[in-house]
Structures are given as structure tokens and as C-alpha cells.
SENUBA-334977 format. One record per atom (N, C-alpha, C, O): residue in one letter; z negated, x negated, y negated. Coordinates in steps of 0.05 Angstrom, whole numbers, plus 5000, padded with zeros to 4 digits. Layout:
<recs>
AZXY ...
</recs>
This chain:
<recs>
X261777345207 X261877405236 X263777215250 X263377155274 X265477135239 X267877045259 X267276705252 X269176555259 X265176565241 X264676375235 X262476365253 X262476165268 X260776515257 X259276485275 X260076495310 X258676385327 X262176625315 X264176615336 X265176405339 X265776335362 X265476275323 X267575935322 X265675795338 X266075745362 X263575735327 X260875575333 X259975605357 X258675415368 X260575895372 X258575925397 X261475815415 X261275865439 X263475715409 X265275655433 X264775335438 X266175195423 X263475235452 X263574975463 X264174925483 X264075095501 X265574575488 X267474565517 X264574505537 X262274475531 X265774495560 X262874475571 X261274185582 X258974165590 X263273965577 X261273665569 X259673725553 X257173685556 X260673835533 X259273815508 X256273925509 X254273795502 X256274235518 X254374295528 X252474185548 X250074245549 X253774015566 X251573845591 X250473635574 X248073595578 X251873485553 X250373355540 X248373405514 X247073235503 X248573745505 X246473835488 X243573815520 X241373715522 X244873935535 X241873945554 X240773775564 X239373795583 X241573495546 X240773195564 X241873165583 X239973105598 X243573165595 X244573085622 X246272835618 X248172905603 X246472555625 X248372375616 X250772505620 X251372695635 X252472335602 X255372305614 X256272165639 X255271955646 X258372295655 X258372155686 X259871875679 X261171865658 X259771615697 X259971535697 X262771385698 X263571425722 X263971295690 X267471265700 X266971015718 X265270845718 X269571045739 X270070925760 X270270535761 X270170395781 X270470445732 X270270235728 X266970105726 X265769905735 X266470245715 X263670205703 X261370175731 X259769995735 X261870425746 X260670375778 X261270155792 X259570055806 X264370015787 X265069985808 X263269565800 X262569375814 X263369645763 X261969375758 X259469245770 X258869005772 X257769545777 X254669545781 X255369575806 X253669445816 X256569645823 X255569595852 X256469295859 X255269155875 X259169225844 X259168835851 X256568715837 X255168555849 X256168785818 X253268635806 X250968635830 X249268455832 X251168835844 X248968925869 X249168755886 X247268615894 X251968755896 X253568615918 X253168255916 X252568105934 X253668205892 X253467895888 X249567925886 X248567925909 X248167945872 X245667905879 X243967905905 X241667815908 X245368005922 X244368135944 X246067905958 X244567825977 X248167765959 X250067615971 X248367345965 X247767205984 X247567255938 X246067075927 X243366985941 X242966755948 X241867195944 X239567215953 X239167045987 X237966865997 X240967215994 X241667166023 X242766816028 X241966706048 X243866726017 X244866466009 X242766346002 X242766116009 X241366395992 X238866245988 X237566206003 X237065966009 X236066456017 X233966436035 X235366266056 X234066076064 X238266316068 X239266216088 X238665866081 X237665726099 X239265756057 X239465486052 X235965366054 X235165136057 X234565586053 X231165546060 X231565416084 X231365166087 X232265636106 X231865676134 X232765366134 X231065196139 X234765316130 X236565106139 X235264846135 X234664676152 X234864836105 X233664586106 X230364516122 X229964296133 X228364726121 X226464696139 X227764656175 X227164436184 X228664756186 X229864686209 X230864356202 X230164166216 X232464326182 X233464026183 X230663816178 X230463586186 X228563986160 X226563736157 X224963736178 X223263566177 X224963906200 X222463936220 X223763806245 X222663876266 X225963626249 X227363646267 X225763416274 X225063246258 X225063436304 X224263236321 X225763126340 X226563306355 X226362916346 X227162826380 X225162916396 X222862946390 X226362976425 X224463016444 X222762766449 X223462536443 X220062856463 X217462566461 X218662426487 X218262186490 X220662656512 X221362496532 X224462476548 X225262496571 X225762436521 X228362596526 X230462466549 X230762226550 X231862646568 X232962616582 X235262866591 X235063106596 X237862666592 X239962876612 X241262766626 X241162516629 X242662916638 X246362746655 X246862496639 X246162276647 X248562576607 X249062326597 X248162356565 X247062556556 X248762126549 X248962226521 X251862196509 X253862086518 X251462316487 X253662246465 X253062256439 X251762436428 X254362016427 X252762016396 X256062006380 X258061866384 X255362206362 X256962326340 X257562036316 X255962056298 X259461776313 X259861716293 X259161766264 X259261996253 X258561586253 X258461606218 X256061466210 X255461496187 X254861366222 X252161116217 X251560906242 X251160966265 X251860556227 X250860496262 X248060546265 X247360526289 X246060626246 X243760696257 X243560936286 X241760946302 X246561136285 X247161316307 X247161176331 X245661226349 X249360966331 X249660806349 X247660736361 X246860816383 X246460526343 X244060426352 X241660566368 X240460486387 X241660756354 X239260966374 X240161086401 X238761166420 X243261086399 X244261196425 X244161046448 X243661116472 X245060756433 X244660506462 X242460476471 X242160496495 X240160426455 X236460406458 X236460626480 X235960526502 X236960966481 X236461126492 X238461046519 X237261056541 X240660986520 X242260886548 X240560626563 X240260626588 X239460426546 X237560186560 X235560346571 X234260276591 X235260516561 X232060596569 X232260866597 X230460976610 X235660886596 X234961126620 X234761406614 X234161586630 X235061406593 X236061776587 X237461876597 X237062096607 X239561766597 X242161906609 X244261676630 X243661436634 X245861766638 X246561546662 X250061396640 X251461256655 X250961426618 X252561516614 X252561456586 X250261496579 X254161366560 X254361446539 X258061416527 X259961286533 X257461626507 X260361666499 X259661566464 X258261686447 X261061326462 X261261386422 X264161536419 X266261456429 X263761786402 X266261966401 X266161906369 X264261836355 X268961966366 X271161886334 X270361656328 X269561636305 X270161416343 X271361116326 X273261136317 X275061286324 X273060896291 X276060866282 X277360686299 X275960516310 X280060686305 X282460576321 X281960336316 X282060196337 X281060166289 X281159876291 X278959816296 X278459586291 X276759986307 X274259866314 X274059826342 X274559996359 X273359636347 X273059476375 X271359516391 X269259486380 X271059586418 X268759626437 X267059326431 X264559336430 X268059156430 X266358876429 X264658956398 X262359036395 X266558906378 X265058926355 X263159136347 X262159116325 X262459336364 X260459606367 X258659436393 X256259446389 X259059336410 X257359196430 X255858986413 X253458946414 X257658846396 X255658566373 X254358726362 X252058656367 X254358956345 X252959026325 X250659176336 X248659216323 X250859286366 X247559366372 X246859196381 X244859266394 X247558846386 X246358736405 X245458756437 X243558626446 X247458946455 X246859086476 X248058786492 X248858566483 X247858886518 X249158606535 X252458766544 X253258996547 X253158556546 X255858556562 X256258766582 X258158926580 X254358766601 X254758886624 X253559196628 X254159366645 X251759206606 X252159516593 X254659706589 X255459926597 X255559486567 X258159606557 X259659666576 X261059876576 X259559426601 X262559536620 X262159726639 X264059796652 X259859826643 X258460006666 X258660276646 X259760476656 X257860286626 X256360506621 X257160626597 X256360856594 X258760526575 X258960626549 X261960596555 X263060406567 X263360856542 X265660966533 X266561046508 X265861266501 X267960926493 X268660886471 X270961096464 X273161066475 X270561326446 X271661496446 X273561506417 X272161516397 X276761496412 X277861416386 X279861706377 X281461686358 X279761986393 X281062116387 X279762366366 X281162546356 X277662346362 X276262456345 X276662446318 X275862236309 X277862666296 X277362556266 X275362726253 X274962716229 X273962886269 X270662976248 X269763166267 X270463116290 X267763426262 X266463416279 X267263656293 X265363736306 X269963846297 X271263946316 X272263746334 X271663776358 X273463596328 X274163416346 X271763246363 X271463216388 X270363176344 X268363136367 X267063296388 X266363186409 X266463556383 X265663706399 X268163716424 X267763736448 X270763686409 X273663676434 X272763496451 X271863526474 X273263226435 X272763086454 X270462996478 X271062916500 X267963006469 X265963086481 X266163196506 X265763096528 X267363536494 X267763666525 X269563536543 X269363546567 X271463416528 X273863366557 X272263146568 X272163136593 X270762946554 X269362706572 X267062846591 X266562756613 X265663086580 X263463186601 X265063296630 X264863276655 X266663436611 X267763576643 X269663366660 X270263416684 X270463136648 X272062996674 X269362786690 X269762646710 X266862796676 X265162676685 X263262816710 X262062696728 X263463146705 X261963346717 X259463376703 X257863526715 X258863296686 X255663356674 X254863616667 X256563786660 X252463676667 X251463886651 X249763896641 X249764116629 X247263726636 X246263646604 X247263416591 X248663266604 X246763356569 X247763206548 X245163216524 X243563386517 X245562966518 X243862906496 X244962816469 X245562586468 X245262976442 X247162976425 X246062756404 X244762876387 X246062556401 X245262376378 X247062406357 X249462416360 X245962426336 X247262476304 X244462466280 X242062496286 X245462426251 X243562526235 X242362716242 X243262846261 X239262816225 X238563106233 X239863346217 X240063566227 X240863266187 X242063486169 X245263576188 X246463786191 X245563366194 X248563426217 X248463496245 X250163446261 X246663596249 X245463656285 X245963926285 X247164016304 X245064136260 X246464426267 X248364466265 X248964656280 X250364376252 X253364366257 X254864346274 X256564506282 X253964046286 X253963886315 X253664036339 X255264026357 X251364186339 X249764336365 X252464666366 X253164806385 X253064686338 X254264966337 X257664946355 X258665056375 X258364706333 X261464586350 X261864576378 X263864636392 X259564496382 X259464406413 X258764596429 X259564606452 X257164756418 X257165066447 X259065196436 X260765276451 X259565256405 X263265346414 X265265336436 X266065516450 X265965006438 X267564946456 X266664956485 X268265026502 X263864886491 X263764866518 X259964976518 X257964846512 X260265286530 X257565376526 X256065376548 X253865486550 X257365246569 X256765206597 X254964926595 X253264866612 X255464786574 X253664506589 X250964496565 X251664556542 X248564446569 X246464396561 X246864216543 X247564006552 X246564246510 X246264026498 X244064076478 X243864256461 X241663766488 X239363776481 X239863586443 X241463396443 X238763626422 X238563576410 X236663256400 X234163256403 X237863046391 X237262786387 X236862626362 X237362386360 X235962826340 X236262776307 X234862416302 X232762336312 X235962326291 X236562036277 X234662196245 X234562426237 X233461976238 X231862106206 X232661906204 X231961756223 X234761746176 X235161586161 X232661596139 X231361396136 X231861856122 X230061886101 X227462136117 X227962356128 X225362046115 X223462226114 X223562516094 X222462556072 X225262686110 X224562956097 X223163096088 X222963186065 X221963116112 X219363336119 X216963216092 X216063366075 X216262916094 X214262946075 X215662776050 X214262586045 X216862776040 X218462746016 X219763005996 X220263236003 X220062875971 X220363075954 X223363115952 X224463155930 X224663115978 X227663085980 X229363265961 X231763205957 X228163475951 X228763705926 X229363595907 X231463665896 X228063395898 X228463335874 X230062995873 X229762825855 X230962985887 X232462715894 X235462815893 X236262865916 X237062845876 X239562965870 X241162805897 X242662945911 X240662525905 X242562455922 X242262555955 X243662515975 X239662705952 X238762875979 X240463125977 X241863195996 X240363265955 X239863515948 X242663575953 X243363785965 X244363395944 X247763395946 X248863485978 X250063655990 X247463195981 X247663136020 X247063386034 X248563476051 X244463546025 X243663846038 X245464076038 X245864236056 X246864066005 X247864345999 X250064296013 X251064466028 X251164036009 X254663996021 X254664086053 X256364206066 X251863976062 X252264066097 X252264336106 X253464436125 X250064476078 X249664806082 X251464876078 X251365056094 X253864906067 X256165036060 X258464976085 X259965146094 X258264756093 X259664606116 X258764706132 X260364656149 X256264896147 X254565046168 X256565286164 X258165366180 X256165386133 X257365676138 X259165736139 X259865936151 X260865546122 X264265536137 X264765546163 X265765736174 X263865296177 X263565376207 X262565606220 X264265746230 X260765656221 X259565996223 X261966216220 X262166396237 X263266196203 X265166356194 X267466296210 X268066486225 X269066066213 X271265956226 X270766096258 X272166276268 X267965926273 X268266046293 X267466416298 X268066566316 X266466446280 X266166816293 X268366926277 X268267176275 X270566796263 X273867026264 X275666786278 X277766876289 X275466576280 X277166436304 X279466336280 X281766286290 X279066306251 X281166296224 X280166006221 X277865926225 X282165866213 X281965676196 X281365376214 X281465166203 X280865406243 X280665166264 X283265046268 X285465146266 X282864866272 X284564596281 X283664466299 X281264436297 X284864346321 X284664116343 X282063906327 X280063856341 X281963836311 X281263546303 X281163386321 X279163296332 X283863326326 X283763076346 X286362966347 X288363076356 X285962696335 X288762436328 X290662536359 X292962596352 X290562546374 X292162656392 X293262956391 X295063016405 X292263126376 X293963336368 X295463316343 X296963516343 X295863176321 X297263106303 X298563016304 X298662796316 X301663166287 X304163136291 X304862816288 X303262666276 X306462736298 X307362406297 X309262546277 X310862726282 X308462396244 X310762266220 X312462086231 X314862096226 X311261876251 X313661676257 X316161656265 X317861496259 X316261906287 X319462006293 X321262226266 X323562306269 
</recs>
């Protein structure tokens, strides 16, 4: 009798798990599987976003008849240059700004290398050197639009660098019109640019450089002036 008494006392896990019921789960173990959730789901999203991105970067067209107030072309290729002066000869804009030259680069020696005339340069192109990347260019930009009065603008740059470009720039100044002017160094759209590691680099580095920015401007963390005129002078 009292052996059979022993036997009928069980704790009551014990019992939920004679009736199949799992064991609950401990607080580590959840907390593993909902980050496992969280990063896949974080992953996913990162991906498709780097889809979006690169089709927008390979579909990018210049307008067939583009025109504003003035242009400005973003530094870092003279092929930029070059397309920006062609578009000033031709009457797009009344106006052009090259923003972030380097300091030892010369208005003449940017006038030799597109071959423009003399009297271009002295009417119409503004040589812009306070810029060091592309907050600063969007800085500078605005301060030259608004002491000019403009309100469209025509943005010349690469096309993988144009959403960045376009983002910086209505950051700072969402009042003025800026029409988009993509430069194609490589045929995207019909190339196997995926599988060309030295594309593929160039793509991811810009997509991550998109969402940083994205991020910077919607918590207002991590901005800086970029502009050689807000940097402290070492020299005193």
C-alpha cells in the first residue's frame, strides 16, 4: 500500500510532460529565436532594398530635354565635368557650379581639360573648393543657389551616385528643384554588371553609403559640415 502511495505523488512538470505537453521554454532560448527572426527579416529587407537600388541606378536616364535656372556637377570624374560644360554650351542652364575641387586645381587647368573657351569660363562657370564629399557638396551647392536666387538646378554626377546626391541635397535645401543628370561611365542596364566584382564592389559600397545617409538624416546623428571652411585650423 504505501509503495503504491509513493508512486501516485508526482510534481506537476512532470505530469505536463507525461501528457505531452513540451517543456516551456526558458528566456534565453526565445530570446535566441526571435533575434534569429529579427536578423532574417532584417536580411531580407537589405536585400530587396539593394534590388530596388540598383535597378533605379541601372534605369537611370538623363532627361531627352533637360533644362533649369543653373547646373551643378558633383566632382570625382572629368567625364562629370565634361558633360556639365557640353550641357552649359548648349543652354540648359544659365549658370554652372564645379563644387569640391581640389585647392591645387586651377580654374584654367579644368577650362584646358574640357576644351571650353575662355570666355565661357569667365561669364558662366564657378569653381567651387570648399567641398570635401558629398554633404558638403550639397552645403555648398545651396549657399551658391540661394546667393544666385535659383530654383531649379540640374545635378550632374555618376548615376550609382545620383541617389545619394539627390537625397543630400533636398536635405539641405527642399525648396529648390533638383532635376537629375546621371553620367553612365559603364552600361548597366544591359551588362552583366553582377558578376563583374569591380561593379559589384562600386554598387554595394554606394548601397550602404545610401543607408547610412538615410539613417544620418532621419535621426540628425552622425552629420558634419563637410566643408574645408568648417574645419578646425591645426595651424594656430
Amino acid at each position: 500500500m504505501g509503495h503504491m502511495y509513493r508512486n501516485s505523488i508526482r510534481s506537476k512538470s512532470e505530469l505536463n510532460r507525461t501528457g505531452g505537453e513540451p517543456a516551456r521554454r526558458g528566456p534565453v532560448r526565445r530570446m535566441l529565436r526571435w533575434g534569429g527572426v529579427l536578423f532574417v527579416l532584417t536580411t531580407a529587407v537589405i536585400f530587396v532594398g539593394f534590388l530596388r537600388f540598383a535597378d533605379s541606378v541601372t534605369t537611370l536616364k538623363p532627361p531627352a530635354e533637360p533644362h533649369a535656372d543653373a547646373i551643378i556637377v558633383l566632382t570625382g570624374g572629368y567625364q562629370r565635368i565634361d558633360q556639365a560644360v557640353e550641357l552649359l554650351q548648349k543652354g540648359a542652364g544659365q549658370r554652372l557650379l564645379i563644387s569640391g575641387v581640389h585647392p591645387s586645381t586651377t580654374p584654367r587647368q579644368i577650362r584646358k581639360m574640357t576644351q571650353a573657351s575662355p570666355e565661357l569660363f569667365s561669364c558662366c562657370v564657378d569653381v567651387g573648393y570648399d567641398a570635401l564629399d558629398t554633404i558638403g557638396n550639397a552645403e555648398e551647392a545651396t549657399n551658391w543657389i540661394h546667393a544666385k536666387g535659383y530654383k531649379s538646378v540640374l545635378v550632374v554626377t555618376n548615376n550609382y551616385h545620383m541617389p545619394r546626391s539627390l537625397a543630400e541635397l533636398a536635405y539641405v535645401d527642399p525648396d529648390t528643384q533638383f532635376i537629375a543628370y546621371p553620367v553612365v561611365n559603364t552600361d548597366l542596364k544591359n551588362s552583366d554588371w553582377f558578376a563583374n566584382p569591380d561593379a559589384m564592389r562600386v554598387m554595394l559600397a554606394e548601397y550602404a553609403k545610401v543607408l547610412f545617409a538615410g539613417a544620418r538624416n532621419i535621426t540628425g546623428l552622425w552629420r558634419h559640415p563637410g566643408l574645408r571652411s568648417a574645419e578646425p585650423d591645426t595651424d594656430s
